[in-house]
N, C-alpha and C positions, 0 to 999 in steps of 0.2 A: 532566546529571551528566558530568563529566569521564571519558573513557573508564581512567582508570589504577583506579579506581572501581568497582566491583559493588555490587549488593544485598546484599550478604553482609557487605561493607564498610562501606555504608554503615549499616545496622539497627544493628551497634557502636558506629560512628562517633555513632550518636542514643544508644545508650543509655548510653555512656561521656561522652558531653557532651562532645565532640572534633570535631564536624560544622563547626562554624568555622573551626576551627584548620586543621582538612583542607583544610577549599577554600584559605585562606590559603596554607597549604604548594606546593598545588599552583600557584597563582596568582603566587606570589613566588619558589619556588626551581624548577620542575618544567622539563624544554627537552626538544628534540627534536634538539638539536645540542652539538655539546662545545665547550667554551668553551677558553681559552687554559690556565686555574688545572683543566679537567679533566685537559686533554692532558698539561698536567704531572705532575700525582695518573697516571695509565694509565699513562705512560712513565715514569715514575721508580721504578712498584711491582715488587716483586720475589717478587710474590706476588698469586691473587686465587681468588675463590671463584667456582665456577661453576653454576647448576641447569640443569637440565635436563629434559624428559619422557620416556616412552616414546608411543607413538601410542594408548594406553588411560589418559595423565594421570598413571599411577604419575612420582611423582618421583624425582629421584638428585642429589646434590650434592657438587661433584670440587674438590677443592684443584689449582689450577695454577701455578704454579712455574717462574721463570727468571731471566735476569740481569737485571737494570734497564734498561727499554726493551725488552725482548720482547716484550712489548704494543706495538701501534702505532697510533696513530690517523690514518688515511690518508685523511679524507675528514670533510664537516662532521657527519657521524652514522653514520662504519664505523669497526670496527676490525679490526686482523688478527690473528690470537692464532696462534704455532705452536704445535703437537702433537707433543710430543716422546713416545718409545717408553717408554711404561707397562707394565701390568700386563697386555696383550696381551686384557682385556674388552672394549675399546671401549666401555664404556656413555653416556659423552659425545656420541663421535662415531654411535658407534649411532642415540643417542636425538633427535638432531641430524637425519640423517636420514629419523627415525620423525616427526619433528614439532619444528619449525626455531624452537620459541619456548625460550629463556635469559634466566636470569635471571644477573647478574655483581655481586658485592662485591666492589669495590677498598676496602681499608683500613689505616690505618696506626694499628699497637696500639703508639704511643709515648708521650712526655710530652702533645703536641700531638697529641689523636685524630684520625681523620677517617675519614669513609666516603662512599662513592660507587657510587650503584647506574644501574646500568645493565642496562633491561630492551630487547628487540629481538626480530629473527630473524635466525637463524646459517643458512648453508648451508657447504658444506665445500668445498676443492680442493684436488684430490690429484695436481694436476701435478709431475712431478719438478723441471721447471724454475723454477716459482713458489715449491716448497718449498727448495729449493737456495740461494735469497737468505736462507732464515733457518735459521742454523746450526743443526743437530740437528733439523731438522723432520722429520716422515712424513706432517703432513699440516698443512693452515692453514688454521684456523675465521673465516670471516669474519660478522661482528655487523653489520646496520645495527638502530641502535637507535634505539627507538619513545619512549623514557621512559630523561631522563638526570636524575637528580636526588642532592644529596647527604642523606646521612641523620646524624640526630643519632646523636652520638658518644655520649651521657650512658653507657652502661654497659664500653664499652673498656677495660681493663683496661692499665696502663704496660706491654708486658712486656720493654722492657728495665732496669726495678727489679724486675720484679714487684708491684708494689701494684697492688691491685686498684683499679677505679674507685669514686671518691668517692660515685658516686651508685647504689651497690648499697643496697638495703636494709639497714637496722638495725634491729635490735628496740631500743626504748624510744627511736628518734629520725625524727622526721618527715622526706619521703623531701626529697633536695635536690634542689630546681630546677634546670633547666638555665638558663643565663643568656636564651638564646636563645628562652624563654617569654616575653619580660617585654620581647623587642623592641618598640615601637611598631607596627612594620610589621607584624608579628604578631597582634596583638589585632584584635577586632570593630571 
């Protein structure tokens, strides 16, 4: 079994009838390094989602926020995130660490969805002089990650129309497919 994988995972995985598709997913999109089309998705985003734990597993999940390219991807599986002065909780950098495993959605909720996850361990540095190359920092979250993979878009919502995505639920209509089932390289 694929370590990205639990028992937990997988018992679903069998009783959803989704156990092929999984190992497939993992087999075909899953890396342990960022690719040229990721580095671009990190550094172009201007926005990303962060989880977290505390050292007892409780979770926390932080919206992170900058200009395009605030993210940096500095190495074939790190990246450096600055921390700019919030709400003075620390629960990120806190829970970081309490216990150095993150979880990161980069996504673009446009016409052209996309998501990209990036799982890893963070440790922190809180050098003046390392934070002083990235404007407005107090501190700089570095990720090397364990598990880079993009995830389907199907429920993304436009939002700069606002229309929702096409493959939400409707009552009295069968759900749509994402194209991306129905790849060759996909199937059994």
């Amino acid at each position: 079994m694929h370590d990205m994988y639990h028992g937990g995972n997988r018992e679903l995985q069998d009783q959803f009838g989704s156990t092929a598709l999984a190992d497939r997913l993992i087999e075909i999109t899953h890396r342990t390094a960022f690719n040229d089309n990721d580095r671009a998705f990190i550094e172009g985003a201007t926005f990303f989602f962060m989880a977290t734990a505390d050292a007892k597993g409780r979770p926390d999940c932080s919206f992170k926020g900058g200009p395009a390219g605030f993210v940096k991807v500095v190495g074939d599986n790190e990246l450096v995130i600055p921390d700019y002065d919030g709400n003075g909780m620390f629960k990120s950098l806190g829970n970081i660490r309490a216990n150095p495993n993150v979880g990161l959605l980069f996504i673009a909720m446009s016409e052209s969805p996309k998501r990209l996850r990036v799982n890893g361990a963070a440790t922190l540095e809180l050098d003046p002089q390392a934070c002083a190359a990235h404007l407005g920092a107090q501190a700089l979250i570095r990720v090397t990650a364990r598990h880079v993979f993009p995830n389907c878009p199907r429920y993304i919502p436009d939002l700069a129309t606002g229309a929702p995505s096409r493959y939400l639920p409707e009552k009295d209509r069968a759900p749509v497919e994402p194209a991306w089932k129905s790849f060759d390289h996909f199937k059994d």
